[in-house]
Kinemage of the C-alpha trace (Angstrom):
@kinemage 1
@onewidth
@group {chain A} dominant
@subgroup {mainchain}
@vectorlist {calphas} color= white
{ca unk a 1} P 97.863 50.139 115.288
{ca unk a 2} L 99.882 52.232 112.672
{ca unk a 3} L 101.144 54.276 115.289
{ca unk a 4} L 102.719 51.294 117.165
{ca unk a 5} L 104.086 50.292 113.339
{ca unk a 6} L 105.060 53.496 112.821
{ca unk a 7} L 107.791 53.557 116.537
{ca unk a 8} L 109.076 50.099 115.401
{ca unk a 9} L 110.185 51.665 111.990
{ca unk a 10} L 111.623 54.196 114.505
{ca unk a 11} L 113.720 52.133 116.592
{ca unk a 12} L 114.665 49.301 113.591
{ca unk a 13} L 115.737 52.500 111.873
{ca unk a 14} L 117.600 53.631 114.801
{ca unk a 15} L 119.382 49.934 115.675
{ca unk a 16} L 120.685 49.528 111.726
{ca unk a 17} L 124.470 50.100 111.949
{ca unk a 18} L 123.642 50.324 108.124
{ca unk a 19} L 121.376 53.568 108.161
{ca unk a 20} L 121.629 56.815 108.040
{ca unk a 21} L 121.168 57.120 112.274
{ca unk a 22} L 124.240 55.046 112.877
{ca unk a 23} L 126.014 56.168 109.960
{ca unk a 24} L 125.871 59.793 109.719
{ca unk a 25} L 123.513 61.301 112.455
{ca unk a 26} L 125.930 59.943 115.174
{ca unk a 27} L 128.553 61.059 112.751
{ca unk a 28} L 131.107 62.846 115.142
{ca unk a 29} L 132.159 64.899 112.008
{ca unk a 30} L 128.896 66.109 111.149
{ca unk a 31} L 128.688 68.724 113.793
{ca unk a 32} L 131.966 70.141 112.837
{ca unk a 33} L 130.665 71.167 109.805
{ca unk a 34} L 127.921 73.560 110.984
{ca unk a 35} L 129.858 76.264 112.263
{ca unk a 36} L 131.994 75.897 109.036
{ca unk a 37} L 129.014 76.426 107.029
{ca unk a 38} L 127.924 79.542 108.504
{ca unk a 39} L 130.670 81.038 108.152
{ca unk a 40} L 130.809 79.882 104.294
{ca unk a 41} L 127.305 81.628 104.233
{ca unk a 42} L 128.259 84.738 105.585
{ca unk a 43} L 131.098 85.016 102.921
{ca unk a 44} L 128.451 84.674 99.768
{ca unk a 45} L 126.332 87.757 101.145
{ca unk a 46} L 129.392 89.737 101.714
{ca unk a 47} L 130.622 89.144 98.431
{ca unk a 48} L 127.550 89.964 96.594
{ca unk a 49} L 127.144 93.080 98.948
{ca unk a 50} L 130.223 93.608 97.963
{ca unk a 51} L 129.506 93.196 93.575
{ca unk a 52} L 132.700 90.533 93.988
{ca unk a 53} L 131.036 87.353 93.989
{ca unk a 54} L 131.027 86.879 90.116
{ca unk a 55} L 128.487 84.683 87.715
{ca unk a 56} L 130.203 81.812 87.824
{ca unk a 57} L 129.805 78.580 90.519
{ca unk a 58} L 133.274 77.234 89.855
{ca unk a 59} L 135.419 78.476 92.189
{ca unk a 60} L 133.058 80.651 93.768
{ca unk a 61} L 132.371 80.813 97.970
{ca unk a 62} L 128.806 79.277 96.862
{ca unk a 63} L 130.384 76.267 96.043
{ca unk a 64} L 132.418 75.872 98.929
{ca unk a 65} L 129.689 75.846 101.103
{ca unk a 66} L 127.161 73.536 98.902
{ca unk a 67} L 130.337 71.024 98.482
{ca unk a 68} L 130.918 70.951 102.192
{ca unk a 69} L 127.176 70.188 102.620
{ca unk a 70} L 127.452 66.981 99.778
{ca unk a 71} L 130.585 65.750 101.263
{ca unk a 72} L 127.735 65.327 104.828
{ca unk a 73} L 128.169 61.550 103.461
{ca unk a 74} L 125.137 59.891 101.124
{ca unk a 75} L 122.112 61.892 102.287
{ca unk a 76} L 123.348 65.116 100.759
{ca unk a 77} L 125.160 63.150 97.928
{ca unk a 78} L 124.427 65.566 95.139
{ca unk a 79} L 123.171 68.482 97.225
{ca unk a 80} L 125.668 70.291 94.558
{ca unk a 81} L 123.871 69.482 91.520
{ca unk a 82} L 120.925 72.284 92.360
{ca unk a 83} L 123.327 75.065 92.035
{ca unk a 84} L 125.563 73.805 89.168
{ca unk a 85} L 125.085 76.580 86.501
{ca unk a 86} L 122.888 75.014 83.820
{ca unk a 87} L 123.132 77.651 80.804
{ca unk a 88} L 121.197 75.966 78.290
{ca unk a 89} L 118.207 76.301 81.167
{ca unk a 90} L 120.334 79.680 82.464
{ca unk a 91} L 119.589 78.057 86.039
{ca unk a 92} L 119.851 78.829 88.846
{ca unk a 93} L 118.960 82.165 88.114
{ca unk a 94} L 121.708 83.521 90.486
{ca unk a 95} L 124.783 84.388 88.478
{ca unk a 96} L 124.100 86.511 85.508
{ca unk a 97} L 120.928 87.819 86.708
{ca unk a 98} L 122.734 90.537 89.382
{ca unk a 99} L 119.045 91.454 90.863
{ca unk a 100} L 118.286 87.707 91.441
{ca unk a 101} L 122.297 87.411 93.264
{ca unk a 102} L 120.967 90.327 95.544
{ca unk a 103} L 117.586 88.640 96.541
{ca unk a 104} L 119.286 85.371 97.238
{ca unk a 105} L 121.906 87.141 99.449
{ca unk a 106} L 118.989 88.559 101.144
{ca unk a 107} L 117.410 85.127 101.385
{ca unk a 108} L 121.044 84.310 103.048
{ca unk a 109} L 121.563 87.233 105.261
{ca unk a 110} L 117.965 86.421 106.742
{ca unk a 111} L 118.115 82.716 107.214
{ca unk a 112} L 121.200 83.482 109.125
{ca unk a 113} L 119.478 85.916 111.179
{ca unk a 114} L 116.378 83.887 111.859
{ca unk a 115} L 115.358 83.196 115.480
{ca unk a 116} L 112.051 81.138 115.175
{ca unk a 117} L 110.670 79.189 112.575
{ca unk a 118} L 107.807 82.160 111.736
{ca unk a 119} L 111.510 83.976 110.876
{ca unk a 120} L 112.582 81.158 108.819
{ca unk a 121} L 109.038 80.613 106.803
{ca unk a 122} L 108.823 84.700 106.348
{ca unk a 123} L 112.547 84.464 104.433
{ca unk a 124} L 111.289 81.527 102.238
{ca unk a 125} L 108.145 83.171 101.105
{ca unk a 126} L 110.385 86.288 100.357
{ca unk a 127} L 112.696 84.396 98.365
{ca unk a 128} L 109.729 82.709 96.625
{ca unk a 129} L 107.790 86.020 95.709
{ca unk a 130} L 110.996 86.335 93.552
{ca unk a 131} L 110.302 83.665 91.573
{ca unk a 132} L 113.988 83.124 90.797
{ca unk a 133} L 114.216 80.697 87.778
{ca unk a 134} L 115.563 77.174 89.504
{ca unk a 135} L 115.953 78.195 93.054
{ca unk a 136} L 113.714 75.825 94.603
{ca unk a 137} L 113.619 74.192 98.269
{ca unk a 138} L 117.214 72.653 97.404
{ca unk a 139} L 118.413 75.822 98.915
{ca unk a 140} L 116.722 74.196 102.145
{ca unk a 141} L 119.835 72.254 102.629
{ca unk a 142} L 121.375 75.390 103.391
{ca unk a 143} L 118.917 76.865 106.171
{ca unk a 144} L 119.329 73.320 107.507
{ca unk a 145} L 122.711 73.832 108.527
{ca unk a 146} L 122.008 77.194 110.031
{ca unk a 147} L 118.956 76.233 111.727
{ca unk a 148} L 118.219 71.940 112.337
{ca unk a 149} L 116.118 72.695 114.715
{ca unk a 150} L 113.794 74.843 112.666
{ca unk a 151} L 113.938 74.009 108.420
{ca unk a 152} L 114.686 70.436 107.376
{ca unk a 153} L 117.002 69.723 104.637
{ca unk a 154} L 115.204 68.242 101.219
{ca unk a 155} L 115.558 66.425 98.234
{ca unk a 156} L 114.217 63.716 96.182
{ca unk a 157} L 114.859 60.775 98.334
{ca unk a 158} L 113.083 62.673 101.201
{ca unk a 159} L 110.387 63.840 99.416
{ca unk a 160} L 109.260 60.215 98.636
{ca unk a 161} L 109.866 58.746 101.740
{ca unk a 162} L 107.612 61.551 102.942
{ca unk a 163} L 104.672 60.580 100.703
{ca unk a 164} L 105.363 57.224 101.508
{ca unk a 165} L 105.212 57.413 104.921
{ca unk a 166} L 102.049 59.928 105.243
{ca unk a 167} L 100.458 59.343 102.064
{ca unk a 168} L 100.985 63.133 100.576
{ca unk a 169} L 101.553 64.061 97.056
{ca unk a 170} L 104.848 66.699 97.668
{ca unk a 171} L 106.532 67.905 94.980
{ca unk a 172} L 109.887 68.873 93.627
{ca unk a 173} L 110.721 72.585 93.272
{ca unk a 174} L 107.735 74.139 95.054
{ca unk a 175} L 108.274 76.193 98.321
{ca unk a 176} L 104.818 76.021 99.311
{ca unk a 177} L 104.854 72.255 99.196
{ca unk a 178} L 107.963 72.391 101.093
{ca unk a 179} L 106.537 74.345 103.846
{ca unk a 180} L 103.687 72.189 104.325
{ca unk a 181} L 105.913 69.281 104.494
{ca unk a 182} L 107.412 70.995 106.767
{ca unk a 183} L 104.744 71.519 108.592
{ca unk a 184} L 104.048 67.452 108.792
{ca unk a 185} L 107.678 66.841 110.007
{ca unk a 186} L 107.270 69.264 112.705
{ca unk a 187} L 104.326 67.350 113.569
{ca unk a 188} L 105.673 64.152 113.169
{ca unk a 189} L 108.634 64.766 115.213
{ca unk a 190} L 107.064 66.306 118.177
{ca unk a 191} L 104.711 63.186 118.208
{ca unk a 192} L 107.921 60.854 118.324
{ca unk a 193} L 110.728 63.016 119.329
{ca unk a 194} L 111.905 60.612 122.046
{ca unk a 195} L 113.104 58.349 119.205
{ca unk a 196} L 114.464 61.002 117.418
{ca unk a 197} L 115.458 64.606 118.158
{ca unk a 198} L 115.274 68.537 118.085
{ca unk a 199} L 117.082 68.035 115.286
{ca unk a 200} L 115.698 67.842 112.608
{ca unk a 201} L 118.010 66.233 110.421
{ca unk a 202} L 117.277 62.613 112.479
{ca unk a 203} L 113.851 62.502 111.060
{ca unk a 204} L 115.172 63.727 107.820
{ca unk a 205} L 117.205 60.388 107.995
{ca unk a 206} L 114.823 58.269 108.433
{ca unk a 207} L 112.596 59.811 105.992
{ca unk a 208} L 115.915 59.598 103.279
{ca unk a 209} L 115.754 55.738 103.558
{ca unk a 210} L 112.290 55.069 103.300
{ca unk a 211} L 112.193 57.270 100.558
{ca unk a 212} L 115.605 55.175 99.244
{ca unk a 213} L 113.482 52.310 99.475
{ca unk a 214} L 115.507 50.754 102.468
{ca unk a 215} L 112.467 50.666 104.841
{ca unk a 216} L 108.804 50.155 103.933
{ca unk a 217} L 106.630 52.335 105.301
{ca unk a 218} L 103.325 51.315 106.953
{ca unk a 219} L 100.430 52.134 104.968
{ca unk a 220} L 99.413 55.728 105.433
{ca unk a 221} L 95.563 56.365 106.241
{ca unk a 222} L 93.544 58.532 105.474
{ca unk a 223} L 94.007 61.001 108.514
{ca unk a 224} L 97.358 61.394 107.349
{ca unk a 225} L 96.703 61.769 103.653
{ca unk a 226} L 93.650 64.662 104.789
{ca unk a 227} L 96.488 66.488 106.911
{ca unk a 228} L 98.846 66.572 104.266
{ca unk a 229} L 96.008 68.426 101.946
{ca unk a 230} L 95.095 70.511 105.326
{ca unk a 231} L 98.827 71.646 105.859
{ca unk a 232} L 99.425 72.176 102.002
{ca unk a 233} L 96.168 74.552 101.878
{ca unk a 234} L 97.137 76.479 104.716
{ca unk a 235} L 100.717 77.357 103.078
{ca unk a 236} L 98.686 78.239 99.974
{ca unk a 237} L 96.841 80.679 102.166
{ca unk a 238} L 99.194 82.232 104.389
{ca unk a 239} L 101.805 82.527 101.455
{ca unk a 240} L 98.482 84.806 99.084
{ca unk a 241} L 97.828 86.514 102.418
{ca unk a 242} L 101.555 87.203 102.941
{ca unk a 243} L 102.523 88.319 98.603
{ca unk a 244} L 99.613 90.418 99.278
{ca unk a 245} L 101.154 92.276 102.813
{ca unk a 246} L 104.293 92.610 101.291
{ca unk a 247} L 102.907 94.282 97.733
{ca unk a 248} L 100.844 96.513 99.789
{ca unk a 249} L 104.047 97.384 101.777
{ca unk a 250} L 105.987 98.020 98.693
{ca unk a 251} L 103.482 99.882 97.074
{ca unk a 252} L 103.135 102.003 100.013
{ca unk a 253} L 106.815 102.808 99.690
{ca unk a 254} L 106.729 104.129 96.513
{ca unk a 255} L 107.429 107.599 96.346
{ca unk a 256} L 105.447 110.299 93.633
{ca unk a 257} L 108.946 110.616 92.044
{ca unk a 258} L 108.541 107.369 91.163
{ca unk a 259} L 105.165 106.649 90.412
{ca unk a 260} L 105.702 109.979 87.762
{ca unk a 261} L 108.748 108.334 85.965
{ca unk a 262} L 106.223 105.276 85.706
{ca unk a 263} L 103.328 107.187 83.923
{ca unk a 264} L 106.260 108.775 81.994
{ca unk a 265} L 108.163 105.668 81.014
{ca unk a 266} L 104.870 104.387 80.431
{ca unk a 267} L 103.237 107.153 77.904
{ca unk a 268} L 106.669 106.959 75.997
{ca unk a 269} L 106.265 103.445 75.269
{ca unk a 270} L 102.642 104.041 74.216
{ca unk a 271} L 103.810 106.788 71.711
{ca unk a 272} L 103.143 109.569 73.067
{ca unk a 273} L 104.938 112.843 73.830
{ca unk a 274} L 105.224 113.413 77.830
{ca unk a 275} L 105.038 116.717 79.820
{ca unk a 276} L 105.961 116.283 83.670
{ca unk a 277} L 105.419 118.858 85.941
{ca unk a 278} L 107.124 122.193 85.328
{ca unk a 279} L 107.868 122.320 89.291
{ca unk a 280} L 109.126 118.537 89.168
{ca unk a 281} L 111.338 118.056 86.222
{ca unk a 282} L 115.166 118.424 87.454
{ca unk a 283} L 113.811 115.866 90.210
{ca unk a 284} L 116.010 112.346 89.934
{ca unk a 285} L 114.923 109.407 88.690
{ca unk a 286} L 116.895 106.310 87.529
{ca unk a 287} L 119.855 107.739 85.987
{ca unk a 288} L 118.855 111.260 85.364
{ca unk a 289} L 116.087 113.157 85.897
{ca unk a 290} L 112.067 113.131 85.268
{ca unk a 291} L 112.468 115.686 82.040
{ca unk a 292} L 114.632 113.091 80.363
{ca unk a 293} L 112.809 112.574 77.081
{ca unk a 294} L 110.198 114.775 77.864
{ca unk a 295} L 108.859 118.018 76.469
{ca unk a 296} L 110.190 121.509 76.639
{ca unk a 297} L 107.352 123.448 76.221
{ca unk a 298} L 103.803 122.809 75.987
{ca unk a 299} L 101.995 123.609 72.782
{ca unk a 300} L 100.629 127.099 72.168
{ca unk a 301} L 96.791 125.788 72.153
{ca unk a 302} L 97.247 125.213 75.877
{ca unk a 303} L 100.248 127.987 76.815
{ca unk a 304} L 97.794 130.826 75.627
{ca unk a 305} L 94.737 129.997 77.747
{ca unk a 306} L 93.291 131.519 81.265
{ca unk a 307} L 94.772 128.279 83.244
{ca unk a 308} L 98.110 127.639 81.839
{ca unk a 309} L 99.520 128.200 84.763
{ca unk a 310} L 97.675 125.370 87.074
{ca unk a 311} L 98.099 123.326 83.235
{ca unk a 312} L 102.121 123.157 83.653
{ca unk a 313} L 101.624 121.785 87.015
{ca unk a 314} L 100.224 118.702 85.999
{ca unk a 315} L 102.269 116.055 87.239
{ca unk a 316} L 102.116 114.256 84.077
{ca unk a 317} L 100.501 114.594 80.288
{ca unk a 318} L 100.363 112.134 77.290
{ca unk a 319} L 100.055 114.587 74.196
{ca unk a 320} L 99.592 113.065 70.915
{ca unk a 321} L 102.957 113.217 68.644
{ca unk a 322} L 100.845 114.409 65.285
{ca unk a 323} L 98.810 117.118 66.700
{ca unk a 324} L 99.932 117.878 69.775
{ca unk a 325} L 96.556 117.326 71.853
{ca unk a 326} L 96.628 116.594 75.165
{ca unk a 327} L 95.489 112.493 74.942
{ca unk a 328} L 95.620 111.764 78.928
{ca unk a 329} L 96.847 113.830 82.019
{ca unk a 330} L 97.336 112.026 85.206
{ca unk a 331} L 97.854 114.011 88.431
{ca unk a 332} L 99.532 112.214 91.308
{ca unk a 333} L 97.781 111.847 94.719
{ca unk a 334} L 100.652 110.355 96.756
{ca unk a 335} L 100.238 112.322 100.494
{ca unk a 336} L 99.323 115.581 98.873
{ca unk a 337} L 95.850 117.324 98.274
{ca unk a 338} L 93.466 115.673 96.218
{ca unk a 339} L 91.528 118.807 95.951
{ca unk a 340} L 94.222 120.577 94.257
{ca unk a 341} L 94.416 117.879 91.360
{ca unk a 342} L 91.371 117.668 90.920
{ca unk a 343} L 91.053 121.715 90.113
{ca unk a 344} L 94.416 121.444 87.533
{ca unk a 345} L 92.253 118.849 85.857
{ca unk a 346} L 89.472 120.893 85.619
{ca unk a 347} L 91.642 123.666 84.691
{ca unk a 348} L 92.662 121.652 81.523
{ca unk a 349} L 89.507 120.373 80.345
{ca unk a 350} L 87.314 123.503 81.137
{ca unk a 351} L 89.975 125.927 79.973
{ca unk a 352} L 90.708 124.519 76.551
{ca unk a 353} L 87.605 122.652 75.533
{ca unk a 354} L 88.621 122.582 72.256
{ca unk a 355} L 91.493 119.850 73.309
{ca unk a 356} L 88.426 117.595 74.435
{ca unk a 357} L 90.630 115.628 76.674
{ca unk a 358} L 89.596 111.735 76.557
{ca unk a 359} L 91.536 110.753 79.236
{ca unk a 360} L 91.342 112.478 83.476
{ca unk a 361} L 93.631 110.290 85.888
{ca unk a 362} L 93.505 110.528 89.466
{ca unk a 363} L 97.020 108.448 90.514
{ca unk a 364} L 96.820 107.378 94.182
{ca unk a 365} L 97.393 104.768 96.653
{ca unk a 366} L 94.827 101.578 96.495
{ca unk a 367} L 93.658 102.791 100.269
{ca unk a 368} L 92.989 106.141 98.952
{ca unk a 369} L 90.311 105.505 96.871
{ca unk a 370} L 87.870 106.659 99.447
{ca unk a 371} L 89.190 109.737 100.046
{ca unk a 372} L 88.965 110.859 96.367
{ca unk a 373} L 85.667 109.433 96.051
{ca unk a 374} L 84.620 111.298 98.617
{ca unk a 375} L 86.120 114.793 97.717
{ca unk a 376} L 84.349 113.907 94.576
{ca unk a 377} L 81.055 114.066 96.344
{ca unk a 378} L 81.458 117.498 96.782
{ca unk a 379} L 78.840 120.344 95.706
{ca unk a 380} L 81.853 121.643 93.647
{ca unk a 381} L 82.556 118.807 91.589
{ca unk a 382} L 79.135 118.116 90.646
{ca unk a 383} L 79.538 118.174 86.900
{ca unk a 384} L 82.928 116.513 86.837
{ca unk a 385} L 81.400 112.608 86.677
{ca unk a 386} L 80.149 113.873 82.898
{ca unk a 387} L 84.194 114.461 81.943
{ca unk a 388} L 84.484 110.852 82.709
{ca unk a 389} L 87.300 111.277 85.417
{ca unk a 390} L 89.389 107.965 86.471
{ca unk a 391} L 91.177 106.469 89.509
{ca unk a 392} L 93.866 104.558 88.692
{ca unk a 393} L 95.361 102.803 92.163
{ca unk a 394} L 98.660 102.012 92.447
{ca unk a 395} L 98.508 98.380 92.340
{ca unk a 396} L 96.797 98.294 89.289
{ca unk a 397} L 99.552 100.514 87.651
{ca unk a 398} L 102.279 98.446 89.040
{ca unk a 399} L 101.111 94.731 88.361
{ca unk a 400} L 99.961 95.849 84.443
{ca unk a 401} L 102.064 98.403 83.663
{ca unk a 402} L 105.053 96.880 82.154
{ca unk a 403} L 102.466 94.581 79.977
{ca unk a 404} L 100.513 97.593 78.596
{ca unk a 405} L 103.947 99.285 77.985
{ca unk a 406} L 104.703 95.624 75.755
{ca unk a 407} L 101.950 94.571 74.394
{ca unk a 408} L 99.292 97.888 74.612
{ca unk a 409} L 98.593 101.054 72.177
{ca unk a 410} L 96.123 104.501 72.499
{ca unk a 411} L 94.677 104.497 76.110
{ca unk a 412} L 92.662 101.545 76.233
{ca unk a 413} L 94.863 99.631 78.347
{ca unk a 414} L 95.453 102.317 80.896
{ca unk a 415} L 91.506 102.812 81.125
{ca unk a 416} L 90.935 99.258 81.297
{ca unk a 417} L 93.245 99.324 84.505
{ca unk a 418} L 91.346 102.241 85.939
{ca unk a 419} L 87.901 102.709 87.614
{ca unk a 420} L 85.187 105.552 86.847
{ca unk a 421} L 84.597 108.335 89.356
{ca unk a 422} L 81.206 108.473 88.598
């Protein structure tokens, strides 16, 4: 029965010289403006490529493109207003911020480059991992005109003739909410695409007056309300699954370089005085090199002993600023040896006893926990679970480190963060 309602809202919708089918899908101008669009696209990522975009909106290529999508008659009517820079709010995010500009010209660059819809939901979920302060799905509008068939356009109008029409709850400013809506159009319009069309921006019509309150939509039942919670959960879970893929990935790409100026940056802010590696400190990192800020020379207590040597090698050691005792030393397991760490450790702690070292780090990978674990099983390193050694995994380091750097003090944080090798 509500199916039957459901195509006469179709084809009433479709015969009104009034809506938005007759008025602006059949448009002949519409179409011209696609190509136009594009090519307004492509001229935002070159310019931010290129550092000349600016950090304003007025008068920027970004505006010529949102204005041409507005001017696509009342649907779009104040498609603008998303991207109008707000700088009480400082949104969008987009134009001071020149980290943010990069990611969204990435966001562009991609949706232009998309071939499927898996492409276009992959570039959304990048874009939303950013969590770019008031760049929401109004940016949808954009991907629209590079891709109708495959990403609907959005805003308010549509997003409550949507919940309307299927009973959903779909909110404002949420990409995973848009996704599963979109999930419901694609849905919907393969069900009925005989009154309407591949593109998507028919269905988005009819949706925009229902949700203007031109049409009433037949009650939704509960099958369609328990879809929309199906579709929404799904998003939820593909976009965790997908943060989590892409962390890993960047994580992975880290280089022991980098992770090194992290431990560094990071024993700095605690307080401490920081010894990198004698071998690594002309290495680069940001805008000069690892030694920058770091000790000369380590103190005499450990320069005079049997292991100084293998002690200089250490990839990294917090020493106390007072006395000059060695408070942490972390040795980097990127690729290399975990053997070999795990004997300057031991070097330290067994050859100056007297420094009573609180604080062993084994820095590696989140995957290569087993492998240190396991070379910790060895008859050799029997004794070392009573020095009260620590892995500390990448991920761990990256997602708290900048808050213990804030917020933390002494070595509680970091050993909070890290897990025993017993």
């Amino acid at each position: 029965m509500r199916t039957e309602l459901v195509r006469r809202l179709i084809e009433r919708w479709r015969d009104d010289p009034a809506g938005t089918y007759q008025t602006w899908f059949l448009w002949d101008e519409r179409l011209k403006n696609f190509r136009s669009i594009r090519r307004g696209v492509e001229a935002v990522v070159q310019e931010i490529e290129q550092g000349t975009f600016g950090n304003v909106y007025k008068g920027s290529s970004l505006e010529v493109v949102v204005h041409a999508i507005a001017e696509q008659r009342q649907i779009f009517k104040g498609a603008d207003h998303a991207f109008l820079w707000k700088p009480k709010l400082r949104i969008p995010d987009i134009y001071e911020n020149p980290d943010n500009q990069r990611a969204f010209a990435t966001f562009l660059s991609g949706s232009c480059g998309c071939s499927c819809g898996d492409d276009v939901v992959n570039v959304i979920r990048r874009l939303d991992q950013k969590r770019i302060k008031g760049l929401g799905p109004a940016a949808a509008n954009i991907l629209y005109f590079l891709h109708p068939t495959l990403a609907p356009p959005f805003n308010t109008a549509m997003v409550k003739g949507y919940n309307a029409l299927f009973g959903a709850k779909v909110k404002l400013g949420s990409w995973p909410e848009y996704l599963a809506m979109r999930d419901g159009i694609l849905r919907f319009n393969g069900t009925h695409r005989q009154l309407l069309s591949n593109d998507l921006g028919a269905v988005a019509g009819l949706l925009f007056d229902v949700g203007s309150g031109r049409y009433h939509a037949p009650p939704a039942d509960d099958e369609d309300a328990n879809a929309w919670l199906v579709d929404l959960e799904k998003v939820r879970q593909e976009s965790v699954a997908e943060r989590k893929a892409h962390d890993a990935e960047r994580l992975a790409d880290l280089t022991h370089t980098e992770v090194q100026g992290r431990l560094r940056d990071l024993g700095k802010a605690l307080g401490f005085s920081v010894w990198v590696a004698a071998n690594d400190r002309s290495r680069r990192f940001g805008d000069g090199t690892l030694a920058d800020g770091c000790l000369v020379d380590l103190p005499p207590a450990l320069t005079g002993i049997a292991g100084a040597d293998a002690i200089r090698l250490i990839d990294v050691l917090w020493l106390e600023e007072a006395t000059g005792r060695v408070a942490a030393a972390f040795e980097v397991e990127h690729t290399t040896s975990i053997y070999s760490g795990i004997v300057r450790l031991l070097d330290l702690t067994l050859g100056a006893p007297e420094q009573a070292v609180r604080g062993l780090f084994l820095v590696a990978p989140d995957a290569r926990e087993k492998d240190v674990r396991a070379q910790l099983a060895r008859p050799a390193f029997q004794h070392v679970a009573q020095l009260g050694m620590r892995f500390l995994p990448y991920g761990e380091l990256d997602a708290h480190g900048d808050a213990i750097a804030r917020f933390g003090s002494g070595l509680k944080p970091i050993e909070a963060i890290a897990r025993l090798l017993a």
